[in-house]
PDB file of N, CA, C and O in Angstrom:
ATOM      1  N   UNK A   1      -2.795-195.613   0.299  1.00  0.00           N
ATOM      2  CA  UNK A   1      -1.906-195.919  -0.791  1.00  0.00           C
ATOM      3  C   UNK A   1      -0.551-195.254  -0.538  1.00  0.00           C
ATOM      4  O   UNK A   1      -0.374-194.056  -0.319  1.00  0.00           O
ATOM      5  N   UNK A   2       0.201-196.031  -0.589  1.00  0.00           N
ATOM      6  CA  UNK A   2       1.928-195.672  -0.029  1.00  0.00           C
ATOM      7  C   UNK A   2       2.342-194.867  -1.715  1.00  0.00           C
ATOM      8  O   UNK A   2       1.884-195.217  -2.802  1.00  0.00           O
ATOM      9  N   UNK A   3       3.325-193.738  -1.451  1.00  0.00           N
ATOM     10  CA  UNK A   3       3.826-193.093  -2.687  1.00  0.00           C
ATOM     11  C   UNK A   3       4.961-193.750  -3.403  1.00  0.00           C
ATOM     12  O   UNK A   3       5.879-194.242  -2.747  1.00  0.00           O
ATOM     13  N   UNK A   4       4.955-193.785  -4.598  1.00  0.00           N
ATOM     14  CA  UNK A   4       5.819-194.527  -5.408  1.00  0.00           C
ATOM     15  C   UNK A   4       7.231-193.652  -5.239  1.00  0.00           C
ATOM     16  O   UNK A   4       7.364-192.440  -5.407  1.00  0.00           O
ATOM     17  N   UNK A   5       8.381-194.758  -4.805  1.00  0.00           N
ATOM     18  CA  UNK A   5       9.475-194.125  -4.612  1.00  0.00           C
ATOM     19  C   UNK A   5      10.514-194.379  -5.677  1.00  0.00           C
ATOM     20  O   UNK A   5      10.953-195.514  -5.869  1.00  0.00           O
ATOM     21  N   UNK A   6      11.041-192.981  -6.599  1.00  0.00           N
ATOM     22  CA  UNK A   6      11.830-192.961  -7.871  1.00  0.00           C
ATOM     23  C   UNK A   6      12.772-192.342  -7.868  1.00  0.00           C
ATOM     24  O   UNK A   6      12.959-191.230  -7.373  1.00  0.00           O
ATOM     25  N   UNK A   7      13.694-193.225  -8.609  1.00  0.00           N
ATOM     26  CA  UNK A   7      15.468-193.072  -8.170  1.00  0.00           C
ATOM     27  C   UNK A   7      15.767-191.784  -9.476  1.00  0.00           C
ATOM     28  O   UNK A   7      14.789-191.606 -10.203  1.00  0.00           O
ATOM     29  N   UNK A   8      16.742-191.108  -9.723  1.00  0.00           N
ATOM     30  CA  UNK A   8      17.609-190.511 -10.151  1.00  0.00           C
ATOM     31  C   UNK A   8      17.431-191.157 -11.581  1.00  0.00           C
ATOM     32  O   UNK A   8      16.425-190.898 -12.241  1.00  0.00           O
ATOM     33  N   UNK A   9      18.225-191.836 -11.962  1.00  0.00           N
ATOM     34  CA  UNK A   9      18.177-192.929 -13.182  1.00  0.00           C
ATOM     35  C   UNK A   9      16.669-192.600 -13.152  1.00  0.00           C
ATOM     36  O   UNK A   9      16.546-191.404 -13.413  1.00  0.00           O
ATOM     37  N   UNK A  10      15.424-193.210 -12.928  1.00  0.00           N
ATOM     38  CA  UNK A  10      14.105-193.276 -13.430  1.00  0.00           C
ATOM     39  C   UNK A  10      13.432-191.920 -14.047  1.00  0.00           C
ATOM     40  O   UNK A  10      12.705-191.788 -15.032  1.00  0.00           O
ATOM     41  N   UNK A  11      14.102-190.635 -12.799  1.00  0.00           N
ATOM     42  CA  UNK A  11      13.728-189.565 -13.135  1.00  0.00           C
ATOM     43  C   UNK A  11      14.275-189.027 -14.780  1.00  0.00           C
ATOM     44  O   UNK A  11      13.494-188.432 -15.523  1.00  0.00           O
ATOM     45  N   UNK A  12      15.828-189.367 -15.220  1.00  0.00           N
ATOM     46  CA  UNK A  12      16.533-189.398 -16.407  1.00  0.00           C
ATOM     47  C   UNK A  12      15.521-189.978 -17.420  1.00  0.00           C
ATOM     48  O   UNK A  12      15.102-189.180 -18.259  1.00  0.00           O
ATOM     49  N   UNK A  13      15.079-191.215 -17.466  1.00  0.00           N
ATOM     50  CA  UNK A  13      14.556-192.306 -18.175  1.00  0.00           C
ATOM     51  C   UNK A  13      13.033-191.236 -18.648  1.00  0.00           C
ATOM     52  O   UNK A  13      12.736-190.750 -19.739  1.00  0.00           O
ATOM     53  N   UNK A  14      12.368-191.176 -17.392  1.00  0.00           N
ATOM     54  CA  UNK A  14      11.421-190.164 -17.360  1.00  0.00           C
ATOM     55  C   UNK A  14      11.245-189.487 -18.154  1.00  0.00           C
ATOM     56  O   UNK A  14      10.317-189.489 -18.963  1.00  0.00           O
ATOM     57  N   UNK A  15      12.393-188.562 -18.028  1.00  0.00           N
ATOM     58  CA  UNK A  15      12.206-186.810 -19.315  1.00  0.00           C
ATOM     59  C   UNK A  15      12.937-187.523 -20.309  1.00  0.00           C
ATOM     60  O   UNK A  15      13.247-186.658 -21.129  1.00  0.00           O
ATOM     61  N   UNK A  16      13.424-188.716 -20.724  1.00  0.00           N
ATOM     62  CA  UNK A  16      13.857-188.980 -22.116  1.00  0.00           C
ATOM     63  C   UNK A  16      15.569-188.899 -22.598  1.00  0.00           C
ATOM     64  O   UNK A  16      16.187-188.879 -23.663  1.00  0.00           O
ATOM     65  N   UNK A  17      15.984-188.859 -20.744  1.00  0.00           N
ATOM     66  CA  UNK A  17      17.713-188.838 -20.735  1.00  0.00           C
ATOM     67  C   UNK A  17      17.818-190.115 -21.035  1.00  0.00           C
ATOM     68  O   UNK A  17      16.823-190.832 -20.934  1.00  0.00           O
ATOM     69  N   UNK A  18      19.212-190.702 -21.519  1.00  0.00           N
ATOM     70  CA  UNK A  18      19.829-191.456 -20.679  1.00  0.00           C
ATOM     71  C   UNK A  18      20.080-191.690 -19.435  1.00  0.00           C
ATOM     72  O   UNK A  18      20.465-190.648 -18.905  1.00  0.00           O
ATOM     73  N   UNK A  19      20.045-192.581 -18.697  1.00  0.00           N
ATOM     74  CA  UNK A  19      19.853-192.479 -17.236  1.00  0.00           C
ATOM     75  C   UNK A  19      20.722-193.540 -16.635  1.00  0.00           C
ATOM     76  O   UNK A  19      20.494-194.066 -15.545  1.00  0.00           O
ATOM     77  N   UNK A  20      21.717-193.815 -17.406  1.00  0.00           N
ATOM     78  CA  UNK A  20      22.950-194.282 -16.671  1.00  0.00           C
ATOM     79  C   UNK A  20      23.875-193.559 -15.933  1.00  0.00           C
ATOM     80  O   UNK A  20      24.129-192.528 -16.556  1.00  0.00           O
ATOM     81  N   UNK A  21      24.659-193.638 -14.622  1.00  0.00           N
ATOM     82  CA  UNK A  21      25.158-192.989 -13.433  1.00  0.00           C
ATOM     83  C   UNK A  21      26.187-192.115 -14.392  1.00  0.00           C
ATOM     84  O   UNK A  21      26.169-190.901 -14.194  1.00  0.00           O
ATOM     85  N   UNK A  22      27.090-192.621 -15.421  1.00  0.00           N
ATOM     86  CA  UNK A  22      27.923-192.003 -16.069  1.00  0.00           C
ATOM     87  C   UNK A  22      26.998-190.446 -16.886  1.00  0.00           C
ATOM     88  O   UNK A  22      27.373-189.281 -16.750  1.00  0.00           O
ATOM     89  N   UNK A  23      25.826-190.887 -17.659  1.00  0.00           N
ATOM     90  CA  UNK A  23      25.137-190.409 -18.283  1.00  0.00           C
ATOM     91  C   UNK A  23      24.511-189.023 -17.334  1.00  0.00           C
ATOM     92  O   UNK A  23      24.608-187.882 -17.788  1.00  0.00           O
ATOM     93  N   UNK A  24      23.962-189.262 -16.171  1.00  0.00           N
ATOM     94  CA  UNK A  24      23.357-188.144 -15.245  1.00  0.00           C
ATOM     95  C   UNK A  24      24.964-187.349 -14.431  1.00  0.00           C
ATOM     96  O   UNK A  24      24.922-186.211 -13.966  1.00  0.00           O
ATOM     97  N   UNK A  25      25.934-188.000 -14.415  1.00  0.00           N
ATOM     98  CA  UNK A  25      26.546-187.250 -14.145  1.00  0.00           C
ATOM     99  C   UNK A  25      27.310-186.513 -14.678  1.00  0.00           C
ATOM    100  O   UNK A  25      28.066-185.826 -13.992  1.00  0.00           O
ATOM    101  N   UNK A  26      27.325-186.439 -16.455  1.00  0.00           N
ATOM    102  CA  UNK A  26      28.073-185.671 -17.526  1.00  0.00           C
ATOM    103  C   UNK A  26      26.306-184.657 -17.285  1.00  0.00           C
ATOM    104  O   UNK A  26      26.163-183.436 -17.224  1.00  0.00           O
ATOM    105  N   UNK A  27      25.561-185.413 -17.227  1.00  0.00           N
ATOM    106  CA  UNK A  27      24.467-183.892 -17.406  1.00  0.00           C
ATOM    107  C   UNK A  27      24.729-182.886 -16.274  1.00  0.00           C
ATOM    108  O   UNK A  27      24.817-181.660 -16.353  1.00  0.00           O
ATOM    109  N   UNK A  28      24.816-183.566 -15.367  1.00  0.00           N
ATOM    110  CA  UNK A  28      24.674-182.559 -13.937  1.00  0.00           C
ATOM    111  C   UNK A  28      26.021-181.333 -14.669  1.00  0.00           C
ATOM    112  O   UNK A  28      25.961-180.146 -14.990  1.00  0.00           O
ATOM    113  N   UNK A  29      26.942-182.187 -14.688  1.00  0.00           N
ATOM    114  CA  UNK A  29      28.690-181.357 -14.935  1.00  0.00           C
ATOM    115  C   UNK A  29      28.235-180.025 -15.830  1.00  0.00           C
ATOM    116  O   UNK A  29      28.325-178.816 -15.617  1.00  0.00           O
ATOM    117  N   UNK A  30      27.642-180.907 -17.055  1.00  0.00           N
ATOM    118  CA  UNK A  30      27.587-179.657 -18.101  1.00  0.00           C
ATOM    119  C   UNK A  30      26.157-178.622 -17.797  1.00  0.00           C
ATOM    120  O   UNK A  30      25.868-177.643 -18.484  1.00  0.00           O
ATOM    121  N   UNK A  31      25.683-178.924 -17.070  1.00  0.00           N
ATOM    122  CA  UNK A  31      24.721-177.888 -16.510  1.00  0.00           C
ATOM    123  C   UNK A  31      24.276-176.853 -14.995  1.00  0.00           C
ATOM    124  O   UNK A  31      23.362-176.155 -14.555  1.00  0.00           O
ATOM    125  N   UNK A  32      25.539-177.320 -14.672  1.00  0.00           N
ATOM    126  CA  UNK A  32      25.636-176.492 -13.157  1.00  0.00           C
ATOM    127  C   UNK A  32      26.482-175.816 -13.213  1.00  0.00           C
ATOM    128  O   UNK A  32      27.354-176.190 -13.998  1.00  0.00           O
ATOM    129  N   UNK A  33      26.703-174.707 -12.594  1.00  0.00           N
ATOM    130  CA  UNK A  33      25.368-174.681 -11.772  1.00  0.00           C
ATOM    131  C   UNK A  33      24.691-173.719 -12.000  1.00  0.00           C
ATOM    132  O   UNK A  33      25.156-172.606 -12.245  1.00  0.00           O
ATOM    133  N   UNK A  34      23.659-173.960 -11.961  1.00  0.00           N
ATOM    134  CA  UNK A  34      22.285-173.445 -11.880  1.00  0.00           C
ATOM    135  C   UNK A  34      22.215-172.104 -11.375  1.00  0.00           C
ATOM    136  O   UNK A  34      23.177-172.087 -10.607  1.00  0.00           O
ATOM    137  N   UNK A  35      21.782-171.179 -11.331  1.00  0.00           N
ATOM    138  CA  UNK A  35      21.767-170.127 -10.707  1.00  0.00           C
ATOM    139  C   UNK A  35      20.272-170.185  -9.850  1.00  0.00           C
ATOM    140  O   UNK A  35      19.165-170.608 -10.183  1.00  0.00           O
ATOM    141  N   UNK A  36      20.690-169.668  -8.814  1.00  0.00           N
ATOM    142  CA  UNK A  36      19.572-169.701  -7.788  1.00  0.00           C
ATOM    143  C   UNK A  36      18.014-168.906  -7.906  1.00  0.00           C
ATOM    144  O   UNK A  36      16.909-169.152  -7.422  1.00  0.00           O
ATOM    145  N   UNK A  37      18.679-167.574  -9.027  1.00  0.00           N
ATOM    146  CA  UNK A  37      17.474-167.169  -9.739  1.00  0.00           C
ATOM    147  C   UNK A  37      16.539-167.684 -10.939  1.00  0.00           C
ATOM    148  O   UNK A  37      15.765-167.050 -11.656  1.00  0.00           O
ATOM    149  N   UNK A  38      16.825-168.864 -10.920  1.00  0.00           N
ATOM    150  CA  UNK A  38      15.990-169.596 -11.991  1.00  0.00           C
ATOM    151  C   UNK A  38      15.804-170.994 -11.724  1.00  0.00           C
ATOM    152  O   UNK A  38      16.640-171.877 -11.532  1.00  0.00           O
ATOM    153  N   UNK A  39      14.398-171.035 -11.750  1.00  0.00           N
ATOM    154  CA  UNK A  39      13.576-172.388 -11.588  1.00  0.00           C
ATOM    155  C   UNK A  39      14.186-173.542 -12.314  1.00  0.00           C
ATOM    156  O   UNK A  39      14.642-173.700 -13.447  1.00  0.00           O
ATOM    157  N   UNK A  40      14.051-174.193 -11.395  1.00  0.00           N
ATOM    158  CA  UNK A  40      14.725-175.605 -12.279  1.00  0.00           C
ATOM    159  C   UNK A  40      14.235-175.736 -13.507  1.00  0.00           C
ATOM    160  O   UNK A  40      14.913-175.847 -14.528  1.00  0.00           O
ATOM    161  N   UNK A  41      12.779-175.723 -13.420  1.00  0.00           N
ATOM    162  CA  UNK A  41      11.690-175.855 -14.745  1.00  0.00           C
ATOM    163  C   UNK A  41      12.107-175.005 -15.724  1.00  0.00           C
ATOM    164  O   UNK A  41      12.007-175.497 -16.847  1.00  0.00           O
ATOM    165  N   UNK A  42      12.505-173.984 -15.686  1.00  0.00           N
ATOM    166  CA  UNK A  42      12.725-172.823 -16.265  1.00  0.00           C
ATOM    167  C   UNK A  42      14.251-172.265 -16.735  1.00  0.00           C
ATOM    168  O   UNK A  42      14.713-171.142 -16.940  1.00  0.00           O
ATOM    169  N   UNK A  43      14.790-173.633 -16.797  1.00  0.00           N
ATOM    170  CA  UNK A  43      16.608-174.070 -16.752  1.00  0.00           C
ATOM    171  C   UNK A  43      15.936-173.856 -18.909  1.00  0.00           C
ATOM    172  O   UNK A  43      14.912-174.204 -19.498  1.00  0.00           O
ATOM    173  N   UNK A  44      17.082-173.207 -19.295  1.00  0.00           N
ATOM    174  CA  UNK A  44      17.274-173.350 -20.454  1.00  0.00           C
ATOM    175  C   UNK A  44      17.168-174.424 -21.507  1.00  0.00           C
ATOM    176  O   UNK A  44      16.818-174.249 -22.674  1.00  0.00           O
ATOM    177  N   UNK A  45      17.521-175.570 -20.931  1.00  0.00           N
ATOM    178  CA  UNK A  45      18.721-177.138 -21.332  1.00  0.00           C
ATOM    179  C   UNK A  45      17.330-177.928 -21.258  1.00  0.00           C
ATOM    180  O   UNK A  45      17.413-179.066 -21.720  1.00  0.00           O
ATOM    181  N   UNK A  46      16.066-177.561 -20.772  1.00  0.00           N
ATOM    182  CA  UNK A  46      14.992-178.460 -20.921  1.00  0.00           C
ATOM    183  C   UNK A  46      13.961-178.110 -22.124  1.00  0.00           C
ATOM    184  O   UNK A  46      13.792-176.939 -22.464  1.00  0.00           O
ATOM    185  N   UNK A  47      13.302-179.151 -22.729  1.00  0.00           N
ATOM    186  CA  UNK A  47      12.063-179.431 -23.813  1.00  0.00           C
ATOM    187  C   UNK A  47      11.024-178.545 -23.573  1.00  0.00           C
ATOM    188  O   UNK A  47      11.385-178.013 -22.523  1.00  0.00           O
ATOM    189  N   UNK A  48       9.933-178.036 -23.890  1.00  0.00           N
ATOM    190  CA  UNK A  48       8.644-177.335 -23.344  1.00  0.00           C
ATOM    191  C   UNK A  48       8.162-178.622 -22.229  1.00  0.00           C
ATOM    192  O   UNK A  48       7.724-178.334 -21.115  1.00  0.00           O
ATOM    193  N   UNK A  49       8.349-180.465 -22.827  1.00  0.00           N
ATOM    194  CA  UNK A  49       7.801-180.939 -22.778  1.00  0.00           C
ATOM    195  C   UNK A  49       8.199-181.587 -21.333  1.00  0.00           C
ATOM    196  O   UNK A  49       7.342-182.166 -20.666  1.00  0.00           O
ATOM    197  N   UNK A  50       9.355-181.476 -20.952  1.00  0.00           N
ATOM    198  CA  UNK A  50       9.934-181.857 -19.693  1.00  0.00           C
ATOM    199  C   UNK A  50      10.237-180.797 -18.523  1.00  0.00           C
ATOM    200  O   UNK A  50      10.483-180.986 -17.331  1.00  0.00           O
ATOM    201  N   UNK A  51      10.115-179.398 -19.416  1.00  0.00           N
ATOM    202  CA  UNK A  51       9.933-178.367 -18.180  1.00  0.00           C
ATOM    203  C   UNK A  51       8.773-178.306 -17.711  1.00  0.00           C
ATOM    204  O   UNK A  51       8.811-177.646 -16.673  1.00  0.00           O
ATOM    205  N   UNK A  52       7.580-178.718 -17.984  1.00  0.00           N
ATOM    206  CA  UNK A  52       6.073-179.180 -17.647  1.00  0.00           C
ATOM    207  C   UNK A  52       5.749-179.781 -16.868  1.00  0.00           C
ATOM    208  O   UNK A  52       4.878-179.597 -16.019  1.00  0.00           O
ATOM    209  N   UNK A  53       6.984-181.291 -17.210  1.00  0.00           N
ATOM    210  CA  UNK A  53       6.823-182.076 -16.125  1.00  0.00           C
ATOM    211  C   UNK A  53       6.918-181.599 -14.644  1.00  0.00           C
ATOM    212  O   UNK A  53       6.260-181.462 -13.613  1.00  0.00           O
ATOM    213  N   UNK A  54       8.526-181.385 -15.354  1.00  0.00           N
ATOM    214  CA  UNK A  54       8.923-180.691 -13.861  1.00  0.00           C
ATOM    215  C   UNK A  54       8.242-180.165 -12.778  1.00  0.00           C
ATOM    216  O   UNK A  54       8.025-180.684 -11.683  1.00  0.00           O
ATOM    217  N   UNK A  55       7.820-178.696 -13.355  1.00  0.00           N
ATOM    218  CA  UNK A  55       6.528-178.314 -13.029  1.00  0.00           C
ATOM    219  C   UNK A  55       5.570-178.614 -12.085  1.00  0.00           C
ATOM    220  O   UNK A  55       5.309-178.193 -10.958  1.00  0.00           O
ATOM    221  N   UNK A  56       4.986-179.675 -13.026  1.00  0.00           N
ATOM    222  CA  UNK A  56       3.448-180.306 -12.769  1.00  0.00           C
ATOM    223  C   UNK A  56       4.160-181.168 -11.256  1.00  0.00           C
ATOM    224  O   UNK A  56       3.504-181.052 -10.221  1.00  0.00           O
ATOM    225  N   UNK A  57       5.197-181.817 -11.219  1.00  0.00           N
ATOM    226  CA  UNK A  57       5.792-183.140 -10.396  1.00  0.00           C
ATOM    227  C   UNK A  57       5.717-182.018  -9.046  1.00  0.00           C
ATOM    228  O   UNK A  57       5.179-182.242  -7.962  1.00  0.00           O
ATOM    229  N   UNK A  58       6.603-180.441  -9.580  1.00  0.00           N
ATOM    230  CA  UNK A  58       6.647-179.756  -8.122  1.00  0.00           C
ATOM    231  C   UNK A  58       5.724-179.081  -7.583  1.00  0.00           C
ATOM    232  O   UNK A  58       5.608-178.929  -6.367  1.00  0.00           O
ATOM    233  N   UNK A  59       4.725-178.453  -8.734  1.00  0.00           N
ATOM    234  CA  UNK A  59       3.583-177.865  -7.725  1.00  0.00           C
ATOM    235  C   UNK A  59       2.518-179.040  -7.272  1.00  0.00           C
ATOM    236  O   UNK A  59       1.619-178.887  -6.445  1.00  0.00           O
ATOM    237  N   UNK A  60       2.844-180.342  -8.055  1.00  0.00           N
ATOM    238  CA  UNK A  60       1.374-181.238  -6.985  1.00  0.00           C
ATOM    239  C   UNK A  60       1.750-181.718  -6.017  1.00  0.00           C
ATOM    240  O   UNK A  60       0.945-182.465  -5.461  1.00  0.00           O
ATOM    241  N   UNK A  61       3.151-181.524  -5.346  1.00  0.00           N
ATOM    242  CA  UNK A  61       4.137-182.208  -4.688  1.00  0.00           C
ATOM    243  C   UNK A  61       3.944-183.842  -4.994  1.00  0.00           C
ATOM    244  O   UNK A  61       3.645-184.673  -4.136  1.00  0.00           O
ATOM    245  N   UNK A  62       4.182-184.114  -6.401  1.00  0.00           N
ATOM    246  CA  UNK A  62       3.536-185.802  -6.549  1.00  0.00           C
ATOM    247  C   UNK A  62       4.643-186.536  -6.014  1.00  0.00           C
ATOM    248  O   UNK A  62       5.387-186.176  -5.102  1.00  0.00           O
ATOM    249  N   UNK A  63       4.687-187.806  -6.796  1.00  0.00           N
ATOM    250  CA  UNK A  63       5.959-188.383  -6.560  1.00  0.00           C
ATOM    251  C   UNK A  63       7.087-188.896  -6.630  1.00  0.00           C
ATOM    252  O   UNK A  63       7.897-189.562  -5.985  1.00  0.00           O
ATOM    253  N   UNK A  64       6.814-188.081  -8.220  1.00  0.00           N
ATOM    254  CA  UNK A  64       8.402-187.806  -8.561  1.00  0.00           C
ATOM    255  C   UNK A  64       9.414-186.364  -7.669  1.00  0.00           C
ATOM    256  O   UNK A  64      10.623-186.349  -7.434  1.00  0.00           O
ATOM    257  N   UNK A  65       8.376-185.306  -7.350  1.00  0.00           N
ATOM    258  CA  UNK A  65       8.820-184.628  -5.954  1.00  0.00           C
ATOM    259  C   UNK A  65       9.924-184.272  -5.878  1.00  0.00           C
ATOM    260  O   UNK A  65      10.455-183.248  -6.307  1.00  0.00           O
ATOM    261  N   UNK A  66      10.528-185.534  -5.044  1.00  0.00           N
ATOM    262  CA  UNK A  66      11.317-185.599  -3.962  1.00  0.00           C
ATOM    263  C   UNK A  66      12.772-185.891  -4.983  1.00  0.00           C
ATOM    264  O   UNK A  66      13.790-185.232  -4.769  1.00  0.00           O
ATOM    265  N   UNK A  67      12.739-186.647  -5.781  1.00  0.00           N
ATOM    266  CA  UNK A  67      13.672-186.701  -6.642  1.00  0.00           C
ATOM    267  C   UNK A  67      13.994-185.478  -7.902  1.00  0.00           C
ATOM    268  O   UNK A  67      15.024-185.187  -8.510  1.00  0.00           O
ATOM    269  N   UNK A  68      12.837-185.041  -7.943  1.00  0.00           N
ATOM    270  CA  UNK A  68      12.910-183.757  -8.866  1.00  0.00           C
ATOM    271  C   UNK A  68      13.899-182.452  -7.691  1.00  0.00           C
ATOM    272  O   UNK A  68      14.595-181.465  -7.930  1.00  0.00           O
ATOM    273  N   UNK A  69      13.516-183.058  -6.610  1.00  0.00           N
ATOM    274  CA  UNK A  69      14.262-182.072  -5.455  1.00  0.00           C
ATOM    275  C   UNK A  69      15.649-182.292  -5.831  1.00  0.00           C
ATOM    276  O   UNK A  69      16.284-181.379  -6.358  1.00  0.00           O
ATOM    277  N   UNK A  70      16.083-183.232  -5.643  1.00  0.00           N
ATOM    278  CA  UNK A  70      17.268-183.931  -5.728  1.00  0.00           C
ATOM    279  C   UNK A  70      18.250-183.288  -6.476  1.00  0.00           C
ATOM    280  O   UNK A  70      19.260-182.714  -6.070  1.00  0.00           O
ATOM    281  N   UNK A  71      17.825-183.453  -7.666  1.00  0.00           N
ATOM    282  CA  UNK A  71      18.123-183.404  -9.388  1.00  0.00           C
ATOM    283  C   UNK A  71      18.287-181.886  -9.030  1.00  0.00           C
ATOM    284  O   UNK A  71      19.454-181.532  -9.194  1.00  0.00           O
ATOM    285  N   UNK A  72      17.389-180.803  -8.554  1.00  0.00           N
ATOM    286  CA  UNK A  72      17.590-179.536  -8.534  1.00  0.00           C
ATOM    287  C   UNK A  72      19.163-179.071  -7.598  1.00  0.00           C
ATOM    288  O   UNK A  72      20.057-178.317  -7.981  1.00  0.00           O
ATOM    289  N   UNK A  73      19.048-179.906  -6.166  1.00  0.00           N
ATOM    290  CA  UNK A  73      20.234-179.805  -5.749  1.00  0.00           C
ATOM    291  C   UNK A  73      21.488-179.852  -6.166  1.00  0.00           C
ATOM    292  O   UNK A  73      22.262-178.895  -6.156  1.00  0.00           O
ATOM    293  N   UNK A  74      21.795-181.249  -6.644  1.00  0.00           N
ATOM    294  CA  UNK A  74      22.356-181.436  -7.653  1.00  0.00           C
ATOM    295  C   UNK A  74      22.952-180.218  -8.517  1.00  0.00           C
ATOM    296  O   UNK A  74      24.008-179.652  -8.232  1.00  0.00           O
ATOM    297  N   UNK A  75      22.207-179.921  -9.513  1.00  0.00           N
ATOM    298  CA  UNK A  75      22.268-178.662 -10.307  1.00  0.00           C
ATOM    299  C   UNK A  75      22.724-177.431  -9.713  1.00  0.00           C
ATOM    300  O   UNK A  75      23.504-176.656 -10.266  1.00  0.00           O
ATOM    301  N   UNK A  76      22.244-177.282  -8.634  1.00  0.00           N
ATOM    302  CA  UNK A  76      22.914-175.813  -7.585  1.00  0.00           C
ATOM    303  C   UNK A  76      24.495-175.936  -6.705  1.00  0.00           C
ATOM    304  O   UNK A  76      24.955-174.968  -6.099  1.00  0.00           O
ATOM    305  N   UNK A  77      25.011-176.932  -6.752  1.00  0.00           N
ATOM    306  CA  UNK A  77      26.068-177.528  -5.884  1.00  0.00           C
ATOM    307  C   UNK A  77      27.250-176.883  -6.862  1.00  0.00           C
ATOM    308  O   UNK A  77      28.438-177.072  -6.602  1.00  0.00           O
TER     309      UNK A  77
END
C-alpha cells in the first residue's frame, strides 16, 4: 500500500485552518518564528486537539509526516 501524499492546504483543512495559500501564509507570518526550543506540537497558537495530532502524525511517522515536517520548517525560517 503506497502512502497517501498531503499538500500544505490539506494539512490547514486538517487541524481546522483555513487552507488557502493567502490564509497559510498570514499563519506562518504571525507565528514565526518558532523557537528551536519548542516542539512544534507544543507551539502555544495550537488546540489540545491539533497539538495531538501533530504529535500522533510525528511520532508514527504516518502520513501526514512529511508535511507536518514542512509546516514546522516553515515556522523556524
Amino acid at each position: 500500500m503506497e502512502p497517501t501524499s498531503h499538500t500544505l492546504q490539506d494539512l490547514f483543512l486538517q487541524l481546522g485552518l483555513a487552507g488557502g495559500q493567502s490564509d497559510i501564509d498570514q499563519f506562518v507570518a504571525a507565528h514565526r518564528p518558532l523557537a528551536n526550543t519548542i516542539r512544534l506540537a507544543e507551539a502555544p497558537f495550537w488546540t489540545p486537539a491539533q497539538a495531538q495530532f501533530l504529535r500522533e502524525e510525528i511520532s508514527d511517522d504516518a502520513d501526514w509526516a512529511e508535511v507536518v515536517d514542512q509546516l514546522n520548517v516553515m515556522l523556524r525560517a
